[in-house]
N, C-alpha and C positions, 0 to 999 in steps of 0.2 A: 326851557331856557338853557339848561346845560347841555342841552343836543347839539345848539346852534353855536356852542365855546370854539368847536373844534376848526370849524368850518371859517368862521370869522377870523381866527389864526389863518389857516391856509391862506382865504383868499389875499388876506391882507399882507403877509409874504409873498405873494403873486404880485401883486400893487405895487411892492416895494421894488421886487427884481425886473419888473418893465418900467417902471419909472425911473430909476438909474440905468436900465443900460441902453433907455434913447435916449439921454443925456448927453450923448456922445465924449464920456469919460477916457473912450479908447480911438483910436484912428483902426479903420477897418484898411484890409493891408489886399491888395489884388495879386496874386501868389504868380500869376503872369507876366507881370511884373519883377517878382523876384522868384525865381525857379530853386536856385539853392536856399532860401526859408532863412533858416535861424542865420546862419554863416555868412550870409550875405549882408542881413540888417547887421549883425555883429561888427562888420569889417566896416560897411557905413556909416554906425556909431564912431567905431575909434576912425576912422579920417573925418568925421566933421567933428571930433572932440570932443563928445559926449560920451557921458560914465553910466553910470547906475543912478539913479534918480526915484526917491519916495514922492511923488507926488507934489512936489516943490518944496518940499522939506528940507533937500541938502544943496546949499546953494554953492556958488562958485562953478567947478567946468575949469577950473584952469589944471586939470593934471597933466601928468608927464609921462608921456607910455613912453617905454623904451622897450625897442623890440632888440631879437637877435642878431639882427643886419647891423643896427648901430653900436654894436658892442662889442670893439674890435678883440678884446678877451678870449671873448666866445668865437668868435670866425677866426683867430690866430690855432685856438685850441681845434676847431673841427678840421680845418687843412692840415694840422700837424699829425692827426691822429687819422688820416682819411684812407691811409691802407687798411685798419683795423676795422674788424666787423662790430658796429655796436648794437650793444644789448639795450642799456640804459640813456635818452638823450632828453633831459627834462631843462627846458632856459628859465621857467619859472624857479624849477625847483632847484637853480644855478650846481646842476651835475651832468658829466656826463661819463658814462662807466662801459664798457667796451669787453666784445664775449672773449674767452678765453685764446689765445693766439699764440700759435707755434709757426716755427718756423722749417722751414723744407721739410714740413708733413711729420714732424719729430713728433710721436704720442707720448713721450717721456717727459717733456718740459712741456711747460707752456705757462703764459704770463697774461693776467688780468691788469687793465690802466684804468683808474677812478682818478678823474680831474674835478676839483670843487672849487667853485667863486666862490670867493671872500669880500669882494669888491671889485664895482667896475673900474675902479682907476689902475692902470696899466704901473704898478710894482710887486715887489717880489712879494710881498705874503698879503698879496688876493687873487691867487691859486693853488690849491694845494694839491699835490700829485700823489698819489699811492700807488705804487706797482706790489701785485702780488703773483708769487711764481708756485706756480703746480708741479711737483714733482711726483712722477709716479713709478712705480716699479713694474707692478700689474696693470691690469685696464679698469679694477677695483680697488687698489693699494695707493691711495695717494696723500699726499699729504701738501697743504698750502699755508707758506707761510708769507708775510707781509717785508719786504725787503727796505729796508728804513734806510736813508742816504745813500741808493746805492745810486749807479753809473746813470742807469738808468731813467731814473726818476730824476737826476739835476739836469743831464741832457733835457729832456724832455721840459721842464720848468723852462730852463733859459732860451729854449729854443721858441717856446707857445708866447713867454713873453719878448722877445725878440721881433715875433712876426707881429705882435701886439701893437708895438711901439713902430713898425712899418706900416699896416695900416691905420692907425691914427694917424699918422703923417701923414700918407695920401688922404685919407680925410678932408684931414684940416686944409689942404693945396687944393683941394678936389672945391671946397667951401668958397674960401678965396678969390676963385674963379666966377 
């Protein structure tokens, strides 16, 4: 009798796992169909407006993606900053941080720029700028410190929200239209 415990387990875990999965629980997906896989359903979710979804458990579907194209913030801060080589460029992670940069090949100086969203709305403290300048004497001797109010860093503010507040405006006329 206890020979037969084990077996009546198995088969009946077999029973269970073909019974659910012709159920048709999943949609079978023809990969010919979509050649790039995961990134292409991803991209057809967010245009037909669908999120993440348990099984009908989380209702509604009305979210609000907002990408990096509509975020004139962000596209004011990359064109401002588009000579500099970046290191760091994250939109979720609302940062972006830029490799260290000199100017006419000087190994002496050189200046690090971290830009951070605070908010998408286009004023002055939802972004904050940090310039930080490497001074070295050797090509091992160096020392970097964080330049707080300098020239630098206000230019760059007014100028990231400046170009902010010009594309919003073509935005909005672009909308209009």
């Amino acid at each position: 009798m206890y020979l037969f415990k084990p077996f009546k387990t198995i088969f009946l875990s077999i029973f269970i796992v073909l019974l659910t999965s012709s159920c048709g629980l999943y949609e079978k997906v023809d990969q010919r169909q979509m050649p790039d896989g995961a990134k292409a359903k991803a991209r057809k979710n967010v245009e037909e407006g669908r999120g993440v979804g348990l099984g009908g458990l989380i209702k509604g579907g009305g979210t609000n993606y907002e990408f990096s194209t509509s975020n004139p913030i962000w596209r004011a801060s990359l064109e401002t900053l588009d000579f500099l080589p970046m290191s760091t460029v994250d939109y979720s992670g609302g940062i972006i941080i830029t490799d260290w940069y000199s100017e006419n090949n000087s190994s002496n100086e050189s200046i690090k720029i971290t830009i951070r969203f605070l908010s998408n709305e286009i004023r002055s403290d939802s972004v904050k700028v940090q310039v930080h300048k490497k001074t070295c004497q050797q090509s091992t001797n160096c020392v970097v410190n964080l330049l707080k109010n300098s020239l630098i860093q206000n230019e760059l503010q007014s100028t990231i929200l400046k170009k902010a507040a010009l594309l919003d405006k073509q935005d909005k006329s672009k909308k209009k239209k």
